[in-house]
C-alpha positions, -999 to +999 in steps of 0.1 A: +275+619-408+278+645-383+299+671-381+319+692-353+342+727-353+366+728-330+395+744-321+413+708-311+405+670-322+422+644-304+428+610-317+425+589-286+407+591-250+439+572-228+456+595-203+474+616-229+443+629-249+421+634-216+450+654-205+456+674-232+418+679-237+413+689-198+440+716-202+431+730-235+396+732-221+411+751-193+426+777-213+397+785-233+401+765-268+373+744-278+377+705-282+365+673-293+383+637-284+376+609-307+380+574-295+377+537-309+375+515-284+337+520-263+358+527-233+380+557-223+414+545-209+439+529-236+467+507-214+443+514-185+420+490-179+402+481-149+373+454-153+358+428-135+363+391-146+343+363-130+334+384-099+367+398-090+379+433-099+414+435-123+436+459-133+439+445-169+460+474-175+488+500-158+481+504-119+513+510-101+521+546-086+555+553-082+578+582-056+592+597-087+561+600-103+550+638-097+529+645-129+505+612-121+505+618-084+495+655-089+468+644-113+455+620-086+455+641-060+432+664-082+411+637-090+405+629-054+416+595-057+435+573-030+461+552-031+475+521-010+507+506-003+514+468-028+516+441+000+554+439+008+558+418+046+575+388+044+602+370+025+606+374-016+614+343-034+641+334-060+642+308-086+677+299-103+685+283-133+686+248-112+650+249-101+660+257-066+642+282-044+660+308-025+642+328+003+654+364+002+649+403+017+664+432+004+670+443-037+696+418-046+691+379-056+702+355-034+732+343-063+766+329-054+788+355-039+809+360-069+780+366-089+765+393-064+796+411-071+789+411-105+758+424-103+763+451-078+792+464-102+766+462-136+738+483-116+769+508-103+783+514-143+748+512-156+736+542-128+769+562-137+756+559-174+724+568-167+732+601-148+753+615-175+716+611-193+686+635-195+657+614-202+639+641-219+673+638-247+687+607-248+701+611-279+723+636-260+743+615-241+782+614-244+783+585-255+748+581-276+760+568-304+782+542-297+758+533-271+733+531-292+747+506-317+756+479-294+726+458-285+720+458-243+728+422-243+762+425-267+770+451-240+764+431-206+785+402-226+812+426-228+810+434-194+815+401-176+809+361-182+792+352-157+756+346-172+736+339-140+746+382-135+740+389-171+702+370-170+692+391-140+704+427-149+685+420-186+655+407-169+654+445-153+649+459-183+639+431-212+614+409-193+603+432-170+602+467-189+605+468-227+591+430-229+617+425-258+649+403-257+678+417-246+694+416-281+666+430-298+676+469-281+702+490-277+718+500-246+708+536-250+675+523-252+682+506-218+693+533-203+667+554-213+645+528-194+661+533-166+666+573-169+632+574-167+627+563-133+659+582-123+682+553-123+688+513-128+685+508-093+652+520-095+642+492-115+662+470-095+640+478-064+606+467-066+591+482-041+604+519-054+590+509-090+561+493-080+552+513-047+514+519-047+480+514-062+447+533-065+421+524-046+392+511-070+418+511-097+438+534-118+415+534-149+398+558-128+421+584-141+411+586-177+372+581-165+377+609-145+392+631-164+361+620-193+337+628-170+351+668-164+349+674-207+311+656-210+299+652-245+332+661-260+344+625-258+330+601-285+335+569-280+336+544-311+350+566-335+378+554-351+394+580-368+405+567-407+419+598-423+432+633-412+436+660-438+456+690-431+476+718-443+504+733-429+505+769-411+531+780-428+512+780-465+485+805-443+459+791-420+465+757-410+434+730-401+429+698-398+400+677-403+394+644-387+371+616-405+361+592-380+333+567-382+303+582-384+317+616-372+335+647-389+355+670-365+369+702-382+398+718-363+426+743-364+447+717-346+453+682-337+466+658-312+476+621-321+476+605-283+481+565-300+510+550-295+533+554-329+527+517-337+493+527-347+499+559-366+499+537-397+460+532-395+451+566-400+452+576-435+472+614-437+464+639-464+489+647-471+509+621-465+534+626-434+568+641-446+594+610-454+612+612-421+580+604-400+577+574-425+613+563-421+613+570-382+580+550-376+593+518-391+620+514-365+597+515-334+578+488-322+557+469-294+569+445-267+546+420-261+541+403-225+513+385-212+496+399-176+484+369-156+460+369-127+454+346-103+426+350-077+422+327-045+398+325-018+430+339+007+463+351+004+477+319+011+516+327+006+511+355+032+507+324+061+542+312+044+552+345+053+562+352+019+552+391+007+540+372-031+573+390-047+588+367-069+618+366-095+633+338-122+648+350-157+647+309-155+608+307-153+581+311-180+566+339-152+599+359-148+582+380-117+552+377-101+536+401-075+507+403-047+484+415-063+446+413-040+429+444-038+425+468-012+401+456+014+395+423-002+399+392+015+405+373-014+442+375-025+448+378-062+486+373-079+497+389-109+527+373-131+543+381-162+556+361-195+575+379-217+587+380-256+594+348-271+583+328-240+549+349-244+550+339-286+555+301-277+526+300-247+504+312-271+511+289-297+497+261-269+456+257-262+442+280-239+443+250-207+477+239-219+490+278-213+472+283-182+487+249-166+520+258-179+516+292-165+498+282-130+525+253-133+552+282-133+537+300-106+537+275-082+577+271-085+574+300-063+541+293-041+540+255-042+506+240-053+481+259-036+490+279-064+478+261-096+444+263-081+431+298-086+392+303-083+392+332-110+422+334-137+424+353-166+452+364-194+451+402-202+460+397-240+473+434-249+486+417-286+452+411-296+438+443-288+429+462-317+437+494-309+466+481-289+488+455-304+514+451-278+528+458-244+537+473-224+550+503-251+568+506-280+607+517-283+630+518-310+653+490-329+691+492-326+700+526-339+669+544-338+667+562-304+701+582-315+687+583-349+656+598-348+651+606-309+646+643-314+620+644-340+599+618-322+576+649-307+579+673-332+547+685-346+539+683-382+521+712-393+490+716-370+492+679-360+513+672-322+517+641-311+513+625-272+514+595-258+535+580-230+559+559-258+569+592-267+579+606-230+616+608-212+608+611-176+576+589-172+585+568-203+561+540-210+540+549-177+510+568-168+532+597-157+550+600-189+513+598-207+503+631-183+532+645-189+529+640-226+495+654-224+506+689-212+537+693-236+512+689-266+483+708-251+508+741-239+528+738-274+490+744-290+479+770-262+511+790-275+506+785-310+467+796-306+482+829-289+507+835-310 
């Protein structure tokens, strides 16, 4: 067994640890970052399957996302533009395809209306909320209580509206149904891009990509702190004591390592806080608050071909149906590939039932879903492959975890708090940047200054 001092161990190598690591390293205080997997990245995961490259993982770059940008602009990475020219495509609950531009579905008049109205009440809601305290909005409580789906019910009857403003935030974000969260926690969502019709416009949301992939981020950021990043370690057990009884430490058992510390950073997503053994034991309300958040679960498809073949269509690969087993689908090929490469999602229950099928029954069902959008030349794909995030170990789930009716207002405001010399950061746990790579940097450096102070003090 060897063993380490430090004056910081961090529980995971994604982007929130190698942040915090980076700046803690900066400002003089000694570190060690323990990780599981034998990669650094978490969510963020670029591999190559079969020949071509994928982002099994995060990759999109947003205009409202300053913490990531800044951080890539260190790195010295690039980004490019997701191909956008052309015609997106619509799906209704009739099987008919609809040829559109712009933000909003081609739907019946009527039900435009309806629409425009839910994204105008659901951005007035959002403003009145600071993503960084949710829990402080006007109307956080009520909100909070009523699932998102009970609340677009409540708003109209037409369901063709009510099916596409969920899939904004149920298929597409927190990969949950739409009764399964609050409103709050919807909002939230959206507060965290600055507002609904954000997430309503895909090419805001999903703007850019890195060039070579945006694993590159946490590789990077490995590279600048060396030998201080162990890889397979999983950490079982952290013993601590609490400042306030004198000096506080922490020590952090991992296998086949020992790292003793006067602080530590928890950068796993609170879904997995429950396979680290604390001693002592976390304080009751960290039990209590853990048990009401949990991971969506969606399934990441790609599809690689020898061309972009929707592009001679003249279709951009943008795709929408809360009607289809992939409820959006994207261009996806790489930059400077000549290969073109879609990506398409399936979401909560429909994700469950796929995967109760054989491997070749899923993929034709989901190729067969796909080429509702693209036509045949679709279910043909020369490289395809499922990123599984459920499975993953040190994972289990996707795209990030959020809390059950009643929990957000509950227990919101003690979801960062530190106990003793233990912090916690990850991007489940951010407002602006929630569930994102941003939120994950910005996570990072509200752990790592809160420990910079406290080292000071």
């Amino acid at each position: 067994m060897v063993e380490l001092n430090r004056d910081v161990v961090i529980v995971g190598a994604g982007a929130a640890g190698l942040t915090a690591a980076n700046e803690l390293r900066k400002a003089g205080l000694s570190v060690a970052v323990l990780e599981a997997r034998d990669r650094v990245g978490g969510r963020l995961w670029t591999d190559v399957i079969d020949g071509a490259i994928l982002e099994i993982g995060g990759q999109w770059v947003s205009p409202d996302q300053e913490a990531l940008i800044e951080t890539l602009a260190d790195l010295g990475l690039e980004t490019y533009e997701r191909y956008r020219e052309g015609d997106s495509v619509y799906v209704d609950e009739a099987g008919k395809l609809t040829r559109f531009t712009g933000e909003i579905f081609p739907v019946p008049p009527a039900t435009e209306k309806v629409m425009v109205e839910l994204i105008d009440k659901l951005d007035a809601l959002v403003a009145q909320m600071d993503p960084d305290r949710p829990w402080e909005h006007p109307d956080a409580e009520a909100l909070d209580r009523i699932s998102f789906e009970a609340w677009l019910a409540e708003q109209t009857d037409d369901q063709e509206a009510r099916d596409n403003i969920a899939l904004f935030i149920a298929g597409a974000m927190l990969t949950k149904p739409a009764h399964a969260f609050s409103t709050l926690q919807a909002l939230l969502m959206a507060a965290s891009a600055g507002s609904f019709s954000h997430l309503v416009d895909a090419d805001f949301i999903l703007d850019k990509r890195v060039v070579g992939g945006l694993q590159q981020v946490p590789v990077l950021l490995a590279e600048r702190l060396g030998e201080d990043v162990h890889l397979g370690h999983a950490v079982r057990t952290l013993e601590w004591s609490d400042p306030s009884s004198g000096s506080g430490s922490v020590t952090a058992v991992a296998d086949g390592l020992t790292v003793r510390a006067r602080f530590a950073i928890v950068a796993l997503a609170p879904n997995l806080y429950s396979r680290i053994s604390f001693v002592p034991a976390l304080p009751r309300l960290q039990h209590q608050m853990h048990q009401h958040i949990s991971m969506g679960f969606v399934i990441k498809v790609h599809a690689v071909y020898d061309r972009p073949f929707w592009r001679d269509q003249g279709l951009s690969g943008t795709a929408f149906s809360p009607y289809e087993l992939s409820h959006e689908a994207y261009d996806n090929s790489n930059h400077g590939d000549e290969r073109g490469t879609l990506v398409g999602f399936v979401s909560d229950r429909n994700a469950d039932d796929v995967f109760r099928l054989s491997a070749e029954e899923r993929k034709e069902r989901i190729l067969e879903s796909l080429s509702h959008y693209y036509g045949p030349e679709a279910k043909d794909p020369i490289v395809y492959y499922e990123s599984d995030w459920g499975s993953e170990e040190w994972t289990r789930g996707a795209y990030a975890a959020s809390f059950d009716l009643g929990g957000l207002h509950r227990y919101g405001a003690d979801l960062r708090e530190p106990v003793g010399p233990i912090h916690f950061a990850c991007s489940d746990l951010a407002g602006a940047g929630y569930q994102h790579v941003d939120g994950a940097i910005r996570m990072g450096r509200l752990a790592a200054s809160h420990i910079i102070e406290e080292a000071r003090a």
